[in-house]
C-alpha positions as a LaTeX table, in Angstrom:
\begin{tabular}{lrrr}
\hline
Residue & $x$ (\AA) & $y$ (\AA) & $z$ (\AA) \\
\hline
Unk1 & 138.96 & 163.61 & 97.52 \\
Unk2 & 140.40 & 166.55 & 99.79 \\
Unk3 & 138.94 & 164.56 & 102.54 \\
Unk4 & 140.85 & 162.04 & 101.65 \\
Unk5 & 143.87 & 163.22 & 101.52 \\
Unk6 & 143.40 & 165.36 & 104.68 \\
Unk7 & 142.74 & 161.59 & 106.64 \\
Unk8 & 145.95 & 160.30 & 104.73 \\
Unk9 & 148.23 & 163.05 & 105.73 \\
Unk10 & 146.59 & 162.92 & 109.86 \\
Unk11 & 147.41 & 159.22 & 109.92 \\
Unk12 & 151.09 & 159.81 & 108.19 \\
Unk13 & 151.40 & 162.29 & 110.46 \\
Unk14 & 150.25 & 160.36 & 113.72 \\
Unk15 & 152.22 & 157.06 & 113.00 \\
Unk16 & 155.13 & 159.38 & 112.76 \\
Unk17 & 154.63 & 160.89 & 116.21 \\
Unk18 & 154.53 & 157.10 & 117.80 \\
Unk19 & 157.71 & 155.83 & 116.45 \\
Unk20 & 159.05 & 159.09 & 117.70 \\
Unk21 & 157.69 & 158.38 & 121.06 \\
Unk22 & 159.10 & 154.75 & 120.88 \\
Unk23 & 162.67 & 155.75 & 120.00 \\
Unk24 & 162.49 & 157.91 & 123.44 \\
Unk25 & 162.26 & 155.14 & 125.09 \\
Unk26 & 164.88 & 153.22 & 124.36 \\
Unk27 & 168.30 & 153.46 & 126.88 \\
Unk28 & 171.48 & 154.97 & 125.19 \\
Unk29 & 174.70 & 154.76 & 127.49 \\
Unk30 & 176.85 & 157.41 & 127.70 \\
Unk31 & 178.33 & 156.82 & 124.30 \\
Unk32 & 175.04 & 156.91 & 122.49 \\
Unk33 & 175.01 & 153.34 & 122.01 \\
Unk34 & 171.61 & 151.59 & 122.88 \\
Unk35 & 172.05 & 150.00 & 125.71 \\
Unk36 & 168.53 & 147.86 & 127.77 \\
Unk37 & 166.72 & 149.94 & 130.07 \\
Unk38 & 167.26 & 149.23 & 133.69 \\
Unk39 & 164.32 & 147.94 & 135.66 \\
Unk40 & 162.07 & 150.58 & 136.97 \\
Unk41 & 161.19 & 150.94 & 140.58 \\
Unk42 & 157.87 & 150.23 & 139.80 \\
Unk43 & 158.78 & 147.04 & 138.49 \\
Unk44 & 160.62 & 145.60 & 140.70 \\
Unk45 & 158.09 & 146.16 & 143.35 \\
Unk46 & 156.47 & 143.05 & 145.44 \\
Unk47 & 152.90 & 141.63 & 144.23 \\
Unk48 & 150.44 & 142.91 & 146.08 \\
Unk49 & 147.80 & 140.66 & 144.77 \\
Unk50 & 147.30 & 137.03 & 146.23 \\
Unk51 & 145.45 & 133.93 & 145.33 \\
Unk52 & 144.67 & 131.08 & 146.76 \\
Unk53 & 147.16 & 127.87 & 146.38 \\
Unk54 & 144.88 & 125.06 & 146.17 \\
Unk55 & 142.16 & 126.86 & 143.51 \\
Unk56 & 144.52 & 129.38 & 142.31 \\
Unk57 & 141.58 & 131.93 & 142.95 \\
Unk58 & 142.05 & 135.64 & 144.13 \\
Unk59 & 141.86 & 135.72 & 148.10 \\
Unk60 & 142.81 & 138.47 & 150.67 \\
Unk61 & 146.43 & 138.98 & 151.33 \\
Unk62 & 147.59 & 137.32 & 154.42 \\
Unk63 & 144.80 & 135.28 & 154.78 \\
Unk64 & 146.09 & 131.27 & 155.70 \\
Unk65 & 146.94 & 129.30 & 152.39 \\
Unk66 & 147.25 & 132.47 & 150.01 \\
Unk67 & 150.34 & 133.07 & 148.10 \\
Unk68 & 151.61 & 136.23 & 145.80 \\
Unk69 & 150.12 & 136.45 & 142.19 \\
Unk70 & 153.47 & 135.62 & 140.31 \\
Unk71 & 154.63 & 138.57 & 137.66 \\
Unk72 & 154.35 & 138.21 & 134.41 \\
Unk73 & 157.91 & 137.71 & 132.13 \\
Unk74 & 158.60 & 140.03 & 129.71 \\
\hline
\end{tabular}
């Protein structure tokens, strides 16, 4: 039973450490109000992974008939 409750109160405990952790990460302005979070540098930063056009398979950069992996939306 005490072992029980021990796991109960861990998880309680570590569930509210995350949505601490996600309410950091939101962008306020300088109001307070939420505002969305600017791109980061890493982000915005060209592919550096290339595939082939005609099989769409991974190739070497540069290579003739290649083309960037395109990012993913989010």
């Amino acid at each position: 039973m005490r072992r029980s409750i021990a796991l109960f109160a861990t998880f309680a405990f570590m569930v509210s450490l995350a949505s601490a952790a996600d309410a950091a990460t939101q962008c306020r302005d300088a109001k307070g109000k939420f505002i969305k979070c600017p791109a980061s540098a890493a982000s915005t930063a060209p592919s550096t992974k290339c595939r082939d056009i005609k099989t769409k398979k991974f190739a070497k950069c540069g290579a003739p008939g290649t083309e960037a992996v395109p990012a993913k939306p989010k």
